[in-house]
N, C-alpha and C positions, 0 to 999 in steps of 0.2 A: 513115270508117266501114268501107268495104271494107280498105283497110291494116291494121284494128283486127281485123279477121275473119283474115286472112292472115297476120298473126302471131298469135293465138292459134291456130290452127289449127297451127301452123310449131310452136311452143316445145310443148314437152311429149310431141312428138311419139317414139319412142325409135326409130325408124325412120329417121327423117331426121336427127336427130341422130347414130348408127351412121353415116349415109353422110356424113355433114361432118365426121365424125373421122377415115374412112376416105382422105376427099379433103386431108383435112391431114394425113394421113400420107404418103400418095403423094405429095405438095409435098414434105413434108421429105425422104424418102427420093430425089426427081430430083435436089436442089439437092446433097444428098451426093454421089451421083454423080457429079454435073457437076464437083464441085472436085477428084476426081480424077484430073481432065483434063489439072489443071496440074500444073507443078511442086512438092514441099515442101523447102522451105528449113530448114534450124536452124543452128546456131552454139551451141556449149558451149564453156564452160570450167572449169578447177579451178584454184585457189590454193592453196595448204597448205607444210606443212615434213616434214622427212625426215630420220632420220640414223639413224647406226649405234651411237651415244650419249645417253643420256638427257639428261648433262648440258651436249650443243650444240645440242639439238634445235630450242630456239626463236630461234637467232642467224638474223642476215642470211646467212650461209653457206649454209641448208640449206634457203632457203626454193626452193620446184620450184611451176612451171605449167604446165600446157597448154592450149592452145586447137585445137578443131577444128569444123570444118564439116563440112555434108553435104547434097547435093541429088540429090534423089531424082525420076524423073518418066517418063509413060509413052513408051517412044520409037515403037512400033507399038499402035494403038488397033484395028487392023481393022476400020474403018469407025465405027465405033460413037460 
């Protein structure tokens, strides 16, 4: 019965509800934070063909890739 008081009391509330969105936002907003901490990794590449010719464009000659990396991350955080 008291539980049953305690949440009706709780839901509908637009009060309390404001401040449990506000505290799930401050959640989401440290956890961003915090993954700034680390490193970010990625890796791309492209495949495709190339020429100076329309009609060698699609041969095994002219076909070009690249692949590159990149890692990015904080090296001085200031304490923080």
């Amino acid at each position: 019965m008291l539980n049953n008081l305690i949440e009706e009391s709780l839901t509908g509330n637009s009060d309390i509800e404001l401040a449990i969105s506000n505290v799930l936002a401050a959640q989401t907003q440290l956890t961003l934070i915090n993954s700034y901490r680390f490193p970010q990794i990625s890796l791309t590449g492209l495949l495709g063909f190339g020429s100076n010719k329309l009609n060698t464009l699609f041969t095994n000659s002219t076909e070009t890739w690249q692949v590159g990396g990149n890692i990015a991350g904080p090296i001085f955080d200031l304490g923080k």
